[in-house]
N, C-alpha and C positions, 0 to 999 in steps of 0.2 A: 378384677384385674389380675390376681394371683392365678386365678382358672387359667384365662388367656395364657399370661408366660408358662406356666406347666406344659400346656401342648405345643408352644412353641418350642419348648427345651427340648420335649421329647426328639421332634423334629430335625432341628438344630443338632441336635446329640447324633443322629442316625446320618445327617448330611454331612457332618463331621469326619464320619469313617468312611463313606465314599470318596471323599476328599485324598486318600490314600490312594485312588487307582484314576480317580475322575478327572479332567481335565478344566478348571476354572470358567470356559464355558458353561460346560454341561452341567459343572455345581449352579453356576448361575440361572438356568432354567428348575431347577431342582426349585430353590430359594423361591423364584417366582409360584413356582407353582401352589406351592405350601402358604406363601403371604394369602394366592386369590383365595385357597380352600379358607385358611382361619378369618379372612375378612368376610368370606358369607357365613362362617358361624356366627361371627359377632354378630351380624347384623339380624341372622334369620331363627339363629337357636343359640342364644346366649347360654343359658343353661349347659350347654353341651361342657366339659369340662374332661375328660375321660372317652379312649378309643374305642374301651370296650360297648360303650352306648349307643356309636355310632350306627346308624344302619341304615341300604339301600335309600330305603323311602322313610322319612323325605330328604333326608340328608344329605347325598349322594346327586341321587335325582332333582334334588332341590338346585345342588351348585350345579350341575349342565346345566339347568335351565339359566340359571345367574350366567355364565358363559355366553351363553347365548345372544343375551340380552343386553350387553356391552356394550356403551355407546362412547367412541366407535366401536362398530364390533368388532372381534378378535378372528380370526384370518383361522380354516380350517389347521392349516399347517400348529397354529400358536395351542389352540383346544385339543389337540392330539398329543402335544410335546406336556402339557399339563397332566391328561390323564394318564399316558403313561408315568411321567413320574411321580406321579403320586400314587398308582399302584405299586410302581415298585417301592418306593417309601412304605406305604401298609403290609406289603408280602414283607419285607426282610424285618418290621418290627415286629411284624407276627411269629417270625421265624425266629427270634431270638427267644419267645416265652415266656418276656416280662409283660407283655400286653395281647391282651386278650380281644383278638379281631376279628367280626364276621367274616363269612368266605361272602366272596362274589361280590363284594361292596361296588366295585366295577369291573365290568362285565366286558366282552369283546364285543358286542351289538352298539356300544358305545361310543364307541369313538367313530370320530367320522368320517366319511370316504373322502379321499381326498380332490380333488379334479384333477383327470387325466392332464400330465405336463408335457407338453408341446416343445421339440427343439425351436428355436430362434437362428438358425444363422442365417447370415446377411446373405442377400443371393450373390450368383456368382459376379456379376454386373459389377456390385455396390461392396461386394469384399475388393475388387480389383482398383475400382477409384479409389476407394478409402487409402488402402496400399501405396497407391501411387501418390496421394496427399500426402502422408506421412513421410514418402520419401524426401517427395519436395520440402517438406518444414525442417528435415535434419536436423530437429534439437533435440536434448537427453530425453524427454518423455516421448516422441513421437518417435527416437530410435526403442526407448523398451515400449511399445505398443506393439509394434513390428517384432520385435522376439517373442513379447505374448502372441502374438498370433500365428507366430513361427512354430512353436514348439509347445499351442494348446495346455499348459501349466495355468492352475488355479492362481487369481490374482496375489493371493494371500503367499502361495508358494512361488510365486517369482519378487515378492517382495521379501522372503528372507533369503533369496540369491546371494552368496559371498560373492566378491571379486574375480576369484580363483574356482568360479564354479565348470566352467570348460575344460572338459578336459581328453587327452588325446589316449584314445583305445589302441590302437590298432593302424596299419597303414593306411592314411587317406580316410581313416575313422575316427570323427569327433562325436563327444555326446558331451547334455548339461546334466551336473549331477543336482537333481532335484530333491533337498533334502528333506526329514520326515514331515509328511502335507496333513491332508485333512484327516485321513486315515492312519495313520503313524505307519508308512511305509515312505518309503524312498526308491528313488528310482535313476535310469538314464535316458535321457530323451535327447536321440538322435538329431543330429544339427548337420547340413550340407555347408559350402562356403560361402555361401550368401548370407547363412545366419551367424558365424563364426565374423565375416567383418560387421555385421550391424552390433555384436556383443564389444567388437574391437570398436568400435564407435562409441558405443554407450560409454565405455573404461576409460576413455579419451576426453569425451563430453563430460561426463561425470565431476572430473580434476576441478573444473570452473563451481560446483558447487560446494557451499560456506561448509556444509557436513559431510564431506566426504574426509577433512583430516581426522575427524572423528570417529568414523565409519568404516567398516569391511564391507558392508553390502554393496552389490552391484550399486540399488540406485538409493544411495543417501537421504533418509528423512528420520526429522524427529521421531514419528511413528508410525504405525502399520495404515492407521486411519489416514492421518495427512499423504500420507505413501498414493493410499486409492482414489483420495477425492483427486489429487493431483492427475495423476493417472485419468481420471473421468475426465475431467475437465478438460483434458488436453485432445483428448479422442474426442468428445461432441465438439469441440471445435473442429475439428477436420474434419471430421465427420459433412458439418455443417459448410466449412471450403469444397469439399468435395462432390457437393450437391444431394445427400441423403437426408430427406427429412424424420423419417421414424425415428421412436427411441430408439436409444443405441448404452449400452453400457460395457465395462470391459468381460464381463462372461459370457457377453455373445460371440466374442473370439476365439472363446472358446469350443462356442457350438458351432463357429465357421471352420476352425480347424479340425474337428471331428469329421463336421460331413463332407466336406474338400477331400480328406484321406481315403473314407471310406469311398470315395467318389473314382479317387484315383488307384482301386484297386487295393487298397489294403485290406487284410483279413481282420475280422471278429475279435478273434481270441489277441492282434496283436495292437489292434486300435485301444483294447482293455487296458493294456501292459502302459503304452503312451499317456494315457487319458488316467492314469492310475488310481482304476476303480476296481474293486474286487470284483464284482458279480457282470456280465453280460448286460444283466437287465439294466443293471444301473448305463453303462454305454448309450443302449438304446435309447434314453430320452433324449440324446445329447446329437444325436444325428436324422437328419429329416432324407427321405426316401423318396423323390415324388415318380410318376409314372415314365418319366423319360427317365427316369433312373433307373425302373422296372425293365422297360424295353430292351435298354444299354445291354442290361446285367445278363436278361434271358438271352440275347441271342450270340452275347459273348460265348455263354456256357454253353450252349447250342453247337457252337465252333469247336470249343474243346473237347467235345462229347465229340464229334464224328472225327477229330484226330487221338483222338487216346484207343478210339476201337476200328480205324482204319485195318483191313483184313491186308495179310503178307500178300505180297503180287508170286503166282505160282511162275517156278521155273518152268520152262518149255523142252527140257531133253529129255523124258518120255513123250512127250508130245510130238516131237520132231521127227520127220521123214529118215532121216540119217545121223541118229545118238552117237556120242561118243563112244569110244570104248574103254576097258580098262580099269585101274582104282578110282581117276575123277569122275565116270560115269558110274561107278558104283556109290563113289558121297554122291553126288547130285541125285540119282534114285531115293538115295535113303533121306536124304532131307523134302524132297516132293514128298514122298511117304509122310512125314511127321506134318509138313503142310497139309496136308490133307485130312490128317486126324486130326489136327488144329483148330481146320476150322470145319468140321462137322463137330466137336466135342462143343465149341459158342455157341451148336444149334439146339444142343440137346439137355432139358432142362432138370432129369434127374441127377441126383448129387453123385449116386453108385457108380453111375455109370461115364457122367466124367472125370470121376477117377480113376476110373480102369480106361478111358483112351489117355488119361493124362501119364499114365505109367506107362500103357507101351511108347507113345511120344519117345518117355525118358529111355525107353531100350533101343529106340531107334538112334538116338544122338548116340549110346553108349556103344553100339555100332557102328556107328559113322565114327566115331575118335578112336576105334580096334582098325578097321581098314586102313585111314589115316596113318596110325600107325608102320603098317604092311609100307606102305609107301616111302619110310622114311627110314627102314630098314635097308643099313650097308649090303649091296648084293655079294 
């Protein structure tokens, strides 16, 4: 029994000082992971008592297979969050030099792939009924489902909403300030006047419930948990008015607000910014692309492509039977001139060379603005 608590201590001791930077979640998987590893010691190599003994095989490879074996079994996702912390539990004890750890105890071949994740959002059909349900119920939770789905915010982060989270930027410019979420960043996420009175609704709706004289949060609850089952509950209900049968839960609002934006012309890099995830890649699970989306998107860009390189329409007074005369017919010479370099220089695919028609161009304009000149000279 004394074995056992020493490697717990040790553990314990090292979870301790991460507790300094870590988040109470993330200590809490730490904990986990540490319990399963010392419970297949006991049970497979009691003996074990000390890190330095510890090694690959069978040890190591002993507990993935324990993992494995889990009944129920434990979810790719749960077996990846174990070995990683518990590597990095062995790396930083190793790093400190009080305990003496093999390398490689686990390895990156280890952990497991995880399966490719798939956005969910409702089609466009079945996001617009649901919509239209929620209107018609007009109560406190089906007006904040309608803001979650307004403004694509993590469930967690429209439930620490203050009251006074609206707020006015700019003329005829609202945003909500989304305060620090999953990733400890904060953000503004643009609201039009449709989601500025459903937020004026909730503030209103809200007053009726028993926690709100207690409460700053938009929507009033004992807890963050009772917050979401409410929240659940209230959407598969309308959900279920509004004639969808599939699961449905409230972060698939999220995946409808993602692929709706990007649907309706929003950029990449600003859906990131909204959706407030650091990386692109992370975006991409959250928005589904299907073939009429492909179609849309190509022949949109197809459109833009032949107005962004539309060639200038050439003037016609060298061309013409009976030219002007004078200084106007000497600019309009010299600007046909620059048309002309213009567009043989688009035809010609050495770099040298159109830069040397791109400079005379420039002597030709810097000509045409000397003559100009002449022109504007008191006689």
């Amino acid at each position: 029994m004394a074995r056992r608590r020493s490697l717990e201590r040790i553990f314990d001791i090292q979870i301790d000082i991460l507790a300094t930077t870590l988040k109470p979640g993330s200590l809490h998987g730490y904990r986990w992971a540490v319990k399963s590893f010392l419970r297949y010691l006991r049970a497979s190599h009691p003996h074990i008592h000390s890190l330095s003994v510890l090694r690959r095989d069978p040890h190591l490879l002993g507990w993935l297979r324990y993992l494995c074996e889990q009944n129920p079994p434990l979810s790719k996702g749960t077996r990846l969050l174990y070995l990683l912390c518990l590597r990095r539990l062995l790396h930083d004890l190793a790093d400190v030099g009080e305990h003496t750890i093999q390398e490689g105890l686990i390895r990156r071949e280890d952990f497991p792939r995880l399966d490719h994740y798939l956005p969910k959002p409702l089609s466009p059909e079945d996001d617009q009924r649901l919509q239209k349900q929620l209107r018609a119920n007009d109560d406190l939770f089906s007006n904040a489902l309608l803001l979650l789905r307004g403004t694509g915010m993590r469930i967690g982060e429209f439930l620490d909403l203050p009251t006074d989270c609206l707020r006015h930027l700019a003329h005829n410019e609202w945003a909500l300030h989304v305060p620090l979420g999953k990733l400890h960043t904060e953000r503004w996420v643009p609201v039009d006047e449709d989601l500025r009175r459903i937020h004026a609704r909730i503030v209103l709706l809200r007053q009726d419930s028993l926690a709100a004289a207690q409460s700053t949060l938009l929507l009033p609850k004992p807890s963050q948990c009772a917050g979401y089952f409410a929240l659940r509950k209230a959407l598969i209900k309308a959900a279920r008015e509004s004639g969808y049968s599939g699961r449905i839960t409230p972060h698939r609002l999220r995946h409808t607000y993602a692929t709706a934006m990007l649907r309706a012309g929003i950029s990449l890099p600003a859906l990131m910014h909204l959706l407030g995830h650091k990386t692109l890649k992370m975006t991409l699970r959250y928005v589904e692309v299907t073939q009429n989306d492909l179609q849309q998107q190509y022949h949109l860009a197809r459109q833009n492509m032949a107005s962004v390189h539309t060639m200038p329409v050439l003037h016609t007074a060298l061309a013409s039977g009976d030219p002007p005369t004078g200084i106007p017919a000497l600019i309009q010479s010299l600007t046909d001139i620059r048309h002309l370099i213009e567009m043989y220089r688009r035809q010609v695919s050495d770099g040298q060379i159109r830069h040397k028609l791109q400079r005379w161009a420039n002597r030709f304009a810097k000509i045409a603005t000397e003559v100009q000149a002449l022109d504007d000279t008191p006689e």
